[in-house]
C-alpha positions as CSV (number, residue, x, y, z in Angstrom):
1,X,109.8,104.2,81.5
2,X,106.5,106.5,81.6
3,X,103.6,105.3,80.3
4,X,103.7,106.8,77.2
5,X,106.8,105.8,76.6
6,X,106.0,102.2,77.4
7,X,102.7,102.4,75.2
8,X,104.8,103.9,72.2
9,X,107.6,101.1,72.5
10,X,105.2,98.1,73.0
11,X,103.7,99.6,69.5
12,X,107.2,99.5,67.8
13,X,107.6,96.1,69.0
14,X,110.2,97.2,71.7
15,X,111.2,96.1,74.6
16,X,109.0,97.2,77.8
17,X,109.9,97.7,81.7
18,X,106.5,96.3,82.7
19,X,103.6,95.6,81.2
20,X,101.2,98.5,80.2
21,X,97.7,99.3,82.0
22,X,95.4,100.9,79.0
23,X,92.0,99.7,80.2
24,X,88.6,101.8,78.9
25,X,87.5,104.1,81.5
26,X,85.1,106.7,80.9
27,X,82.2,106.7,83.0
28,X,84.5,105.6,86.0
29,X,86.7,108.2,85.5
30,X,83.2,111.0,86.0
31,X,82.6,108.7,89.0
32,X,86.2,109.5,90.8
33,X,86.2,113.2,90.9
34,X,82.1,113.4,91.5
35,X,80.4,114.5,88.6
36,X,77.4,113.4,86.7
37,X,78.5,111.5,83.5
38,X,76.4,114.1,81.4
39,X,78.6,116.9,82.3
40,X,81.8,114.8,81.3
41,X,80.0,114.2,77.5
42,X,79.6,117.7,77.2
43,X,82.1,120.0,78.5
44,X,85.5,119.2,77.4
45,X,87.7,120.3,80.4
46,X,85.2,118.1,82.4
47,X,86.3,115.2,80.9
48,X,90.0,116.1,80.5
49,X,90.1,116.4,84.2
50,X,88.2,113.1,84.9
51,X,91.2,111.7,82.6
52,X,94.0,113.1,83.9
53,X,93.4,112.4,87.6
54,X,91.9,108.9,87.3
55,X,94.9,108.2,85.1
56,X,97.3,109.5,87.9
57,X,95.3,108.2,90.7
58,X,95.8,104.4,89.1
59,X,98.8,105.2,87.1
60,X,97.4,104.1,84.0
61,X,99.4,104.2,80.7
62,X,96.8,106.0,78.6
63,X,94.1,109.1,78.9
64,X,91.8,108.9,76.1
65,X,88.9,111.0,74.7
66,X,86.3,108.7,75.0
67,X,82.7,109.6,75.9
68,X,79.8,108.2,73.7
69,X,79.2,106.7,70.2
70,X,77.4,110.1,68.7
71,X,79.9,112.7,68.5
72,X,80.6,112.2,64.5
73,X,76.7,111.5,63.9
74,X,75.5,114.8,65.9
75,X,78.1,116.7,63.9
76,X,76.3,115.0,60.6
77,X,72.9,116.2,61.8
78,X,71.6,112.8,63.7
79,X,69.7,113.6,66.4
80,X,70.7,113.2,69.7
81,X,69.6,113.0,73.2
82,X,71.9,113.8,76.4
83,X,71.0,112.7,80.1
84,X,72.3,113.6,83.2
85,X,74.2,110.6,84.2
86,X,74.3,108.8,81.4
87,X,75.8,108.2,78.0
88,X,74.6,110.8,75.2
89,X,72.5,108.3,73.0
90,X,71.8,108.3,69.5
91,X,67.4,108.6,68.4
92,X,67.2,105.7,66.0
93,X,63.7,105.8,65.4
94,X,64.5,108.9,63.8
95,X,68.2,107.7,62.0
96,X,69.7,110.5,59.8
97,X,69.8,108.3,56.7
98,X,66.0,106.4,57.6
99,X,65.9,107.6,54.0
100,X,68.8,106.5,51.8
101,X,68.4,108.8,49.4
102,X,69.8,111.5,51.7
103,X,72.8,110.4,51.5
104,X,74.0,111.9,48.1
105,X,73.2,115.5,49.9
106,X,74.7,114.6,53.6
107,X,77.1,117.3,54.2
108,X,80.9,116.2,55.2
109,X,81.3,117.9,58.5
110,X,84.6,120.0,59.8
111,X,85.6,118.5,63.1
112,X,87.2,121.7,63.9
113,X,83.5,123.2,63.2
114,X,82.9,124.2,66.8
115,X,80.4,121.0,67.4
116,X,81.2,117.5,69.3
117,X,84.0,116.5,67.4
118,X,85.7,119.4,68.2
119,X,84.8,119.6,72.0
120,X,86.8,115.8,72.0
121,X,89.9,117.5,70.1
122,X,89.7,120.7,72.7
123,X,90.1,117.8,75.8
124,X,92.9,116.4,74.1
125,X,94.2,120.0,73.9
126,X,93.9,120.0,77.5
127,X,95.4,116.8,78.3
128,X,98.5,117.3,76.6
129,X,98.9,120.5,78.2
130,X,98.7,118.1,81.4
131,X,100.4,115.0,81.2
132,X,101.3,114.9,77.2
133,X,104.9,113.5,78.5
134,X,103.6,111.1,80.7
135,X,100.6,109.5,79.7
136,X,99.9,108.3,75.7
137,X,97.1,110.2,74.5
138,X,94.1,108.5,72.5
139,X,91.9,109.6,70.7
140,X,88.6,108.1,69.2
141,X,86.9,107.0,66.3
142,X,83.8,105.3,65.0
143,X,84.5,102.9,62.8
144,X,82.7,102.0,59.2
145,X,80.3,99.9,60.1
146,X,79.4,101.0,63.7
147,X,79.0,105.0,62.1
148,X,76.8,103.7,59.4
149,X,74.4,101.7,61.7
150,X,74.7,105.2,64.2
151,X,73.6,107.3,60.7
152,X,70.9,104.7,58.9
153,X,70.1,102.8,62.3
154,X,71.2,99.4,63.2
155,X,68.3,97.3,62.1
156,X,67.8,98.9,58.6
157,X,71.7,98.5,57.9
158,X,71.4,95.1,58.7
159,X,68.6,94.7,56.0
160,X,70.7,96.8,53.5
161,X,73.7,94.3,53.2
162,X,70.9,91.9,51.7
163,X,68.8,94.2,50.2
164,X,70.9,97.4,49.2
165,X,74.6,96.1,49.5
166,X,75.5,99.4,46.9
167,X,74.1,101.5,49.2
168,X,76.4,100.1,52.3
169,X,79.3,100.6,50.6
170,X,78.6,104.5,49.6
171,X,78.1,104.8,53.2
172,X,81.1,103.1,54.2
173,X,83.0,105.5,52.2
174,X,81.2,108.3,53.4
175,X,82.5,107.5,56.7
176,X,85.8,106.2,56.6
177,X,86.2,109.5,54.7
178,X,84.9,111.1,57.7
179,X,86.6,109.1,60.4
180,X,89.6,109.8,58.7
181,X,89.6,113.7,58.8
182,X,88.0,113.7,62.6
183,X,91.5,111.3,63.4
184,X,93.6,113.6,61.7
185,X,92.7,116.7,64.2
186,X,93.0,114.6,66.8
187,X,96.4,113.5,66.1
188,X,97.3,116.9,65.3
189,X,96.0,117.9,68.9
190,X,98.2,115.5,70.3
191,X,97.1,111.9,69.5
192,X,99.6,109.5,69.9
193,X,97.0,106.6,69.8
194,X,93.7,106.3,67.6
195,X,91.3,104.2,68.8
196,X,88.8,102.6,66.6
197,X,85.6,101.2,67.8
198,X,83.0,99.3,65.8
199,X,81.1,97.3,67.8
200,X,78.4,96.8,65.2
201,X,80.7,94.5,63.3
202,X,80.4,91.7,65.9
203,X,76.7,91.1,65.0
204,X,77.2,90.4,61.6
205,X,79.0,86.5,60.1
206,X,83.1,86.6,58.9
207,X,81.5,86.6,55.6
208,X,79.2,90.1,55.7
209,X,82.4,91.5,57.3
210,X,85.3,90.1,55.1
211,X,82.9,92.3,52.2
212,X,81.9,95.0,54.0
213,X,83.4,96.1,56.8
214,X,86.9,94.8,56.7
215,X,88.0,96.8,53.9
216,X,87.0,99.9,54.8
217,X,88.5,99.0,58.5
218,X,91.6,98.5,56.4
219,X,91.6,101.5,55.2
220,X,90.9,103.5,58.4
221,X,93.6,101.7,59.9
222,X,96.4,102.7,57.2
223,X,95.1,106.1,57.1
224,X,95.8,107.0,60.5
225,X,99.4,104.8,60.6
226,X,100.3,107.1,57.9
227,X,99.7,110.3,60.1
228,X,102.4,108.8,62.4
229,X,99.7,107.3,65.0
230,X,99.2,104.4,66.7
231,X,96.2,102.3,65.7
232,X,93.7,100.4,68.8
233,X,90.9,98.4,67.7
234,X,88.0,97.6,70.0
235,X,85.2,95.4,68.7
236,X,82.7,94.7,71.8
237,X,80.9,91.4,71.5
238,X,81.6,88.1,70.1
239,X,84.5,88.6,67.9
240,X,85.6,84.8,67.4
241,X,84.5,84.0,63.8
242,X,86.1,87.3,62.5
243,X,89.4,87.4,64.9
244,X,91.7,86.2,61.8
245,X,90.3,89.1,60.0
246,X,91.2,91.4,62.6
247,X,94.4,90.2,62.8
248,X,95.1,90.8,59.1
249,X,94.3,94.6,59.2
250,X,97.6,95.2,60.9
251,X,96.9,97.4,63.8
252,X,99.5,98.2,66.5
253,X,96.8,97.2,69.6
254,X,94.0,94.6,69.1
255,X,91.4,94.6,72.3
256,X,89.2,91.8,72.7
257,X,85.5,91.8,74.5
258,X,85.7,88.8,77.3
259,X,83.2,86.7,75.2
260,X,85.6,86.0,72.9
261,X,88.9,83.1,74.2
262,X,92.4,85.3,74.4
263,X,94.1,82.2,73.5
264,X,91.9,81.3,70.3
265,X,92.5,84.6,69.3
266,X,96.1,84.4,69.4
267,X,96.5,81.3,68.0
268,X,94.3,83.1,64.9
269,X,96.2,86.2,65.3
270,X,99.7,84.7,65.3
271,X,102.1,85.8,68.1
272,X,103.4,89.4,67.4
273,X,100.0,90.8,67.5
274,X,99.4,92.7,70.6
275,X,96.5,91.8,72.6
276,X,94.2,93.9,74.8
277,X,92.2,92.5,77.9
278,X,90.2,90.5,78.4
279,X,88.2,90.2,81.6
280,X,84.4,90.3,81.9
281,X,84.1,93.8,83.6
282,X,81.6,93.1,85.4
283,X,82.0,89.6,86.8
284,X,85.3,89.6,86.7
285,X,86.6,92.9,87.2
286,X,83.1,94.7,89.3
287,X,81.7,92.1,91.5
288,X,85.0,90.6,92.4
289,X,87.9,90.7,94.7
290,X,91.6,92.1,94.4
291,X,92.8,88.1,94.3
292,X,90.5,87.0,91.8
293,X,90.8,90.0,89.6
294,X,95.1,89.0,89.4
295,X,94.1,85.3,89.0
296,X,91.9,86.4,85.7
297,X,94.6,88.7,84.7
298,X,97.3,86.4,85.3
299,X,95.2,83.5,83.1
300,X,94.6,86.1,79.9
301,X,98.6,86.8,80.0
302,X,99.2,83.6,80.3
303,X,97.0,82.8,77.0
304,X,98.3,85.7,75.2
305,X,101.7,85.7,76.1
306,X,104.6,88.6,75.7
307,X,102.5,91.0,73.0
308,X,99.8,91.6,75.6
309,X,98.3,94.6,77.6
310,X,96.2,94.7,80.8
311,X,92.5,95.3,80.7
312,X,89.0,94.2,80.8
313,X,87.1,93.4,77.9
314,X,85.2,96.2,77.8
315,X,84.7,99.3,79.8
316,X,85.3,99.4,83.6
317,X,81.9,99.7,85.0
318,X,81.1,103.2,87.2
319,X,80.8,101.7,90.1
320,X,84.2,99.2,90.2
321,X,85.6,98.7,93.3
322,X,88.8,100.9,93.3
323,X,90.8,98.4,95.0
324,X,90.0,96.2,92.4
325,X,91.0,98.3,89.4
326,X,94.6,98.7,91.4
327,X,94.5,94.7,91.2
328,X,95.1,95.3,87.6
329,X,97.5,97.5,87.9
330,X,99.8,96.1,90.2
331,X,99.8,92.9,88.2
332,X,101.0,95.1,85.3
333,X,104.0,96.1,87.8
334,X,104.8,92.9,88.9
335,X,104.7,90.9,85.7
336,X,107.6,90.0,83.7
337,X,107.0,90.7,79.9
């Protein structure tokens, strides 16, 4: 099996040679062929190249799209700021929606407008031209509630769900409409994986998110299952009061930040959801060896059992030993399923 063919049968609940690799590499990837992280956020072929030969290099599974939180938000009008060698970062003292009211105006972007979404469909272009039949492609989306808090600003959309909770959810629709259309060019560029990330929902309790986030996730998630793609959901942070949630919203791949236990989360999830990670990237996976790097491995398969994929909990840090990113790997290759 290649890896795309290994990603795509895990998803259908198939049988696998090996286990896959699909960790989150972005600025890693800039740090293997030597360029600044700022030109990988803003020129497209930049970043497909980072993809494509880190993935070959390390013989991942996946090559994913994945750059910064602010492509969908610039595209909106947010204001944003770029660096050098670093992430491009959203301004929220100056949030796009600091005034609610601006909402019933905000225009619905095109992601095929010629901004940042479409510079992230162009690189999927690109890497389908490249390794399409090797690798599984993935694309990216914000999700509901981690878009809102990149378009109002995370503190004041924390202060809506008390004060404003109508408000939230006109947002939320907003941008699940959004999400929704920027996911759609993506999979018609080539997308055989949607990723959805919305870290912001880890800050709030399982009951703020069983009201206002899940649904909308829920939607999101069907949405793109209905364009024939396969559905990843990365939550960063401390996920374990909301994991059964999760669960319930029926995505294909379900990655889980290192704060939160693999084996509570699968006992919450039940055992044919397929679990993503979940070592601490950086003192697990960064300042670590090759042998303790398989030993942390090793312990979240163990917890997760068959339905599981290799990876940290979050993203691989820049500057990751690369002998300890192949650690991951070759567990992958030598693990029975």
């Amino acid at each position: 099996m290649n890896g795309r063919e290994r990603v795509l049968a895990l998803a259908r609940g198939e049988p696998t040679d090996r286990l896959a690799v699909m960790p989150v590499v972005m600025m890693f990837c800039a740090e293997q062929i030597g360029v600044h992280y700022g030109r990988y956020v803003e020129d497209h072929r930049v970043l497909a190249e980072a993809q494509v030969r880190t993935a070959q290099a390390f013989d991942f599974d996946i090559v994913s799209n994945m750059s910064d939180p602010a492509r969908e938000a610039a595209d909106c009008g947010a204001r944003v700021e770029f660096f050098e060698d670093q992430p491009a970062a959203i301004v929220e003292s100056d949030a796009l929606l600091a005034d609610k009211a601006k909402l019933a105006s905000l225009r619905m972007p095109d992601p095929l407008g010629g901004g940042r979404m479409q510079s992230a469909v162009e690189s999927l272009r690109l890497m389908k031209e490249r390794v399409g039949g090797d690798k599984a492609l993935m694309g990216w989306v914000e999700g509901p509630y981690a878009e809102g808090a990149d378009l109002r600003g995370i503190n004041r959309i924390m202060l809506d769900l008390y004060d404003d909770p109508g408000f939230v959810h006109e947002l939320s629709d907003f941008v699940v409409e959004l999400a929704l259309r920027y996911a759609r060019a993506q999979v018609d560029a080539g997308a055989d994986i949607i990723g959805i990330g919305d870290a912001a929902a880890s800050l709030i309790g399982p009951q703020f998110y069983d009201e206002f986030v899940w649904p909308y996730e829920k939607r999101l998630v069907e949405g793109i299952q209905a364009m024939g793609a396969v559905v990843r959901l990365h939550i960063c942070g401390t996920t374990s009061p909301i994991v059964a949630s999760m669960g319930r919203l029926g995505c294909e791949i379900v990655d889980l930040d290192h704060l939160t236990g693999m084996d509570a989360a699968r006992e919450a999830m039940g055992p044919d959801q397929v679990l993503l990670g979940n070592i601490d990237p950086v003192g697990a996976l960064r300042d670590s060896t090759p042998e303790a790097v398989t030993a942390a491995i090793d312990r979240c398969h163990r917890q997760a059992g068959e339905r599981y994929v290799v990876g940290a909990g979050c993203e691989v840090p820049r500057d990751t030993p690369p002998e300890n990113v192949r650690a991951m790997v070759d567990y992958a290759r030598s693990a029975l399923c």
